[in-house]
Residue frames as a rotation matrix with the C-alpha (Angstrom) as fourth column:
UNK 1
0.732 0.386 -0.561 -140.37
-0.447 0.894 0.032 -93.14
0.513 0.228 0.827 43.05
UNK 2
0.307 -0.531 0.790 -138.75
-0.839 0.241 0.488 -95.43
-0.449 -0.813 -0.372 45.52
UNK 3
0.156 -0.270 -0.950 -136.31
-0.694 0.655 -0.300 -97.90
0.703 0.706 -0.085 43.85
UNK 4
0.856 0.325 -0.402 -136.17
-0.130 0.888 0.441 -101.55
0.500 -0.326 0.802 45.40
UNK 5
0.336 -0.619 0.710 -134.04
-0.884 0.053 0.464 -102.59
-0.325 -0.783 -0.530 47.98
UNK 6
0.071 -0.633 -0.771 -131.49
-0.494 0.649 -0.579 -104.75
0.867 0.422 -0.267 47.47
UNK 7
0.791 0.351 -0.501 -130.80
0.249 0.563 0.788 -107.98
0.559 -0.748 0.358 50.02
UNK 8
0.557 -0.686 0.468 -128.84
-0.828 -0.506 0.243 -108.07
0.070 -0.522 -0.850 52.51
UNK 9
0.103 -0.823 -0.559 -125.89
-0.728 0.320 -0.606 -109.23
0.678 0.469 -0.566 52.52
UNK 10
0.579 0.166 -0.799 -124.99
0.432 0.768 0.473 -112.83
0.691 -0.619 0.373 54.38
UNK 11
0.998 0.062 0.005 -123.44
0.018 -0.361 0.933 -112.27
0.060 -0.931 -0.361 57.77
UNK 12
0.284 -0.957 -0.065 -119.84
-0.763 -0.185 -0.619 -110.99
0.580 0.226 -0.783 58.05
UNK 13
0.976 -0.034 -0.217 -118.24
0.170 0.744 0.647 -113.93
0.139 -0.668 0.731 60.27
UNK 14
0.366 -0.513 0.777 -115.39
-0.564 -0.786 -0.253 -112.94
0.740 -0.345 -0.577 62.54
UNK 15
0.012 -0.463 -0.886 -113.32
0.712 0.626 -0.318 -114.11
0.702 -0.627 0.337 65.14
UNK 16
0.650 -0.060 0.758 -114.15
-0.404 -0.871 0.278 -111.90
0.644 -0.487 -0.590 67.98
UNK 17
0.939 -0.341 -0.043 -111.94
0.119 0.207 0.971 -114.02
-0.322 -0.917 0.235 70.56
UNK 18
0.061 -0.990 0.123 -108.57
0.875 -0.007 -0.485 -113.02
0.481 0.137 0.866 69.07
UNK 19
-0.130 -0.171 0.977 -108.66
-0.069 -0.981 -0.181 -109.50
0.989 -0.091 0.116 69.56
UNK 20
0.677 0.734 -0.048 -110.73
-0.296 0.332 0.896 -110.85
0.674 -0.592 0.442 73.27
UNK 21
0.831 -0.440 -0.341 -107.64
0.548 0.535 0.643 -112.89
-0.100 -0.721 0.686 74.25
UNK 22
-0.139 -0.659 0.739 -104.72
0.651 -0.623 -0.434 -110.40
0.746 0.421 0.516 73.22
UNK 23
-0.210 0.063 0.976 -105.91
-0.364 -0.931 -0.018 -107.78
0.908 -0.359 0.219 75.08
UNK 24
0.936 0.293 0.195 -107.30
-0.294 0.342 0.893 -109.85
0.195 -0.893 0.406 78.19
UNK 25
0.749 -0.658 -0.075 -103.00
0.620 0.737 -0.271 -110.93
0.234 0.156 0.960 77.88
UNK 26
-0.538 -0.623 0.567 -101.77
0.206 -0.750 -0.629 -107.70
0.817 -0.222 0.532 77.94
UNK 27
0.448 0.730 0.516 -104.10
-0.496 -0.278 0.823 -106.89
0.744 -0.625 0.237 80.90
UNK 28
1.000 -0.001 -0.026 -102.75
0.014 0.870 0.493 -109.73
0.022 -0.493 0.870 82.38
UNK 29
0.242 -0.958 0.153 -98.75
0.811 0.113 -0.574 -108.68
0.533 0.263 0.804 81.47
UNK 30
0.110 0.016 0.994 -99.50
0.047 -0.999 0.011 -105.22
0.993 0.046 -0.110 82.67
UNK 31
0.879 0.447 0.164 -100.71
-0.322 0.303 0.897 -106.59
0.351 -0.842 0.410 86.15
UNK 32
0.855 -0.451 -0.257 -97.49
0.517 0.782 0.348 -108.50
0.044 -0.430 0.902 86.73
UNK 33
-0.171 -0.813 0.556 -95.33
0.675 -0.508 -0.535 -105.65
0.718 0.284 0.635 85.52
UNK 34
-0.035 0.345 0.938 -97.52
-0.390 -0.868 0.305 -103.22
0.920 -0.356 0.165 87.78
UNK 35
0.719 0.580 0.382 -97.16
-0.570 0.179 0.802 -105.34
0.397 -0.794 0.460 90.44
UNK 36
0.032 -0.999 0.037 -93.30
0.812 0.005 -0.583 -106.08
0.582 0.049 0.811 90.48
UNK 37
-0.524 -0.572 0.631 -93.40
0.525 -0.800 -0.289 -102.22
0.671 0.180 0.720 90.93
UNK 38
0.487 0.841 0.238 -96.24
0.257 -0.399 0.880 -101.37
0.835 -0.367 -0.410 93.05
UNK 39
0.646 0.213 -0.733 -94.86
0.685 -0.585 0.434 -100.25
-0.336 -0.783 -0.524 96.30
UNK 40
-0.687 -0.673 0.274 -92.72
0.714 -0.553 0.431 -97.76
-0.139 0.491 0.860 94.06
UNK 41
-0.716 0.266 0.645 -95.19
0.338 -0.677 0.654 -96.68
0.611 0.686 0.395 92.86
UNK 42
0.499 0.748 -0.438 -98.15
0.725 -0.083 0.684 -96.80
0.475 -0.659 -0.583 95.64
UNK 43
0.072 -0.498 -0.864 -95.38
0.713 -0.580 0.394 -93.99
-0.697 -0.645 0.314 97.82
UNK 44
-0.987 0.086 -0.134 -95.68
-0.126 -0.937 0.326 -91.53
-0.097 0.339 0.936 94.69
UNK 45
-0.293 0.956 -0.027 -99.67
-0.303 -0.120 -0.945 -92.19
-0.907 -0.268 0.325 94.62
UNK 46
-0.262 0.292 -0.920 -99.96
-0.907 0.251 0.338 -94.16
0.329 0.923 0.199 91.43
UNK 47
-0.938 -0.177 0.297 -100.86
-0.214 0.972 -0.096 -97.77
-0.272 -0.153 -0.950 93.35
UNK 48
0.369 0.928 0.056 -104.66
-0.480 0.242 -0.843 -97.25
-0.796 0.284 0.535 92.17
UNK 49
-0.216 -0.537 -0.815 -102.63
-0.974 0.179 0.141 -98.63
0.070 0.824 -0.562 88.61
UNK 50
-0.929 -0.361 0.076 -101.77
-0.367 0.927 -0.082 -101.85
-0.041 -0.105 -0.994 89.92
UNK 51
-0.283 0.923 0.259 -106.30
0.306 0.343 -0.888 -102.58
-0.909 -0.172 -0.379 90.51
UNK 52
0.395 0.218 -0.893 -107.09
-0.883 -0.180 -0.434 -100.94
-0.255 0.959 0.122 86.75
UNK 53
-0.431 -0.129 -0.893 -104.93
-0.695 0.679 0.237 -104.09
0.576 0.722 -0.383 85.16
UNK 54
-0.913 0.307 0.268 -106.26
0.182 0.896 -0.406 -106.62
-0.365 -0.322 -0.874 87.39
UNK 55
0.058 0.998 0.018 -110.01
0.100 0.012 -0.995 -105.48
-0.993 0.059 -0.099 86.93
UNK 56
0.221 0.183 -0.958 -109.23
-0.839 -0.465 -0.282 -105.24
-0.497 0.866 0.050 82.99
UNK 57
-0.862 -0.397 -0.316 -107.91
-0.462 0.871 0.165 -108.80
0.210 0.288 -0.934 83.35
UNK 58
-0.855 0.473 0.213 -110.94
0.177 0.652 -0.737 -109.86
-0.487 -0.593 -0.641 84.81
UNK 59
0.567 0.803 -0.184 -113.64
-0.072 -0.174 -0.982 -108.24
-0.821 0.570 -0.040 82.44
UNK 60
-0.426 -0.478 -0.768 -111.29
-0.878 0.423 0.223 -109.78
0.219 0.769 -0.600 79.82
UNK 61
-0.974 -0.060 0.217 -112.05
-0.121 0.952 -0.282 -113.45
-0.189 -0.301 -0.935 81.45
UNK 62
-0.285 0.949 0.138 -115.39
0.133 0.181 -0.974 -112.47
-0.949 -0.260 -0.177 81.73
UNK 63
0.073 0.169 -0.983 -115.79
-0.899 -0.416 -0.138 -111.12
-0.432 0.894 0.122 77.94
UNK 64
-0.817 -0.411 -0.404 -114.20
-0.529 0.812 0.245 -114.82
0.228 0.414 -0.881 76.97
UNK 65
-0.875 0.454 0.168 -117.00
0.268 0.744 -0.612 -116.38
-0.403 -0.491 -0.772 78.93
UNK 66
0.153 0.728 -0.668 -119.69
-0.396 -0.574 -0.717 -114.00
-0.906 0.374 0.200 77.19
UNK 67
0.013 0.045 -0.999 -118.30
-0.998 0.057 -0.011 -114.99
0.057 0.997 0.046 73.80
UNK 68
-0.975 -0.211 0.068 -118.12
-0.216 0.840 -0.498 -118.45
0.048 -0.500 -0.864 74.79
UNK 69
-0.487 0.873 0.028 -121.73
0.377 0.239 -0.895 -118.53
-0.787 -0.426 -0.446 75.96
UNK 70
0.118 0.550 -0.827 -122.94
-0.650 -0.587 -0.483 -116.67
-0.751 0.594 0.288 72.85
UNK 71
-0.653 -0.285 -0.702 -120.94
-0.694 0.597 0.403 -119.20
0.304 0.750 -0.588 70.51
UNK 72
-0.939 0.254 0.230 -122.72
0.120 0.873 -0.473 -122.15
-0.321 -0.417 -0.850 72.38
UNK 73
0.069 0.997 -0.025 -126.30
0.228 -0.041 -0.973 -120.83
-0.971 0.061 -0.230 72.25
UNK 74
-0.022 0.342 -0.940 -125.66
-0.940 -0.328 -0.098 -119.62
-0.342 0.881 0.328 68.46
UNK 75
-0.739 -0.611 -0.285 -124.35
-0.665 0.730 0.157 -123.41
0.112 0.305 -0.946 67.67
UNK 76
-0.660 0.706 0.257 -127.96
0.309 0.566 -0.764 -124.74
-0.685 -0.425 -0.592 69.23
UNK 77
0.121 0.931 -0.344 -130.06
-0.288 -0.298 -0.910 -122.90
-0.950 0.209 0.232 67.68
UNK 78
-0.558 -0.361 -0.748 -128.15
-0.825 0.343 0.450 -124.10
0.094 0.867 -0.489 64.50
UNK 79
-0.995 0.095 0.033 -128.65
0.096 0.995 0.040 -128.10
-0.029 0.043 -0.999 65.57
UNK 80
-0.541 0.832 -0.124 -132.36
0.151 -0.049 -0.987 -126.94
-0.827 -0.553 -0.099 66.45
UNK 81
0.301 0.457 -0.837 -133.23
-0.676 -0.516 -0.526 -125.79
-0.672 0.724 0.154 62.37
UNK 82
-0.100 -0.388 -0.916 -131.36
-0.907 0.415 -0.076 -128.48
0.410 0.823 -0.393 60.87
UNK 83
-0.881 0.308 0.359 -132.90
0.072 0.837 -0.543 -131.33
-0.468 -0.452 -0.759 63.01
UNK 84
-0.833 0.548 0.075 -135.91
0.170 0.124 0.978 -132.61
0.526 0.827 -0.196 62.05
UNK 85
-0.324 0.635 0.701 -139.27
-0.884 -0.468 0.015 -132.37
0.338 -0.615 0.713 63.76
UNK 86
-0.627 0.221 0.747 -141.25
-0.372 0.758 -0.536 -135.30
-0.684 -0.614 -0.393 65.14
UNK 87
-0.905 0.227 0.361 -143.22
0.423 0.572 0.703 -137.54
-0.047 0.788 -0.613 62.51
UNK 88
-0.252 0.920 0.299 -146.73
-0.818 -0.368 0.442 -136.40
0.517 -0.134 0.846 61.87
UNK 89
-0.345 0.837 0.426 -149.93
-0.204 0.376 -0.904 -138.02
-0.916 -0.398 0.042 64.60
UNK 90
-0.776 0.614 0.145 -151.90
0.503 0.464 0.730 -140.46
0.381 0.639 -0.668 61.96
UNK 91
-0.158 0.983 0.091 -155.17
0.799 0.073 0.597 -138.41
0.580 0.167 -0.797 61.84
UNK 92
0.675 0.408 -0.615 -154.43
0.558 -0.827 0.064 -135.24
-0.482 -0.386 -0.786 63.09
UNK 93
0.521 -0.110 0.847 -154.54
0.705 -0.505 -0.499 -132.07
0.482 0.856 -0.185 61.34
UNK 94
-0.420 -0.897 -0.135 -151.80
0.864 -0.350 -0.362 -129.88
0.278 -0.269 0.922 61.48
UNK 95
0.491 0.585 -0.645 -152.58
0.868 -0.393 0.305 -126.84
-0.075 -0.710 -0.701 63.32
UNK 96
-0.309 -0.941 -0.138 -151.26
0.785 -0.334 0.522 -123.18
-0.537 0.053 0.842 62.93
């Protein structure tokens, strides 16, 4: 016998842009630190380094702009369920 599901729980709510900007910072500390040092390092063959923090700084920026765009469209679709609808048409039946 198959016992009843229970509900699900409401949504966990998070801050995903902390963890987003932190890390898109250190990306972004690394770069300047790797790039002080680069021709040190580029003459023992490590200058590929110095393009890993820049391109992790940059799909950090982007990631901000992804959550960003995701926060917006969730934030409509809110205003869009808690608006009302348009008044009913005197004499016409509702359809559906």
């Amino acid at each position: 016998m198959a016992a009843t599901r229970r509900p699900d729980p409401p949504p966990f709510r998070t801050n995903e842009f902390a963890p987003v900007i932190i890390a898109t910072g250190l990306w972004a500390v690394a770069f300047l630190v790797l790039l002080v040092r680069h021709h040190d390092m580029a003459t023992r063959g490590q200058g590929w380094w110095l393009w890993v923090a820049l391109s992790g700084f940059a799909l950090g920026l982007w990631g901000l702009f992804m959550l960003t765009m995701h926060h917006r469209s969730l934030r409509k679709q809110a205003a869009r369920r808690e608006e009302p609808g348009p008044p009913p048409v005197p004499g016409a039946t509702p359809t559906g």
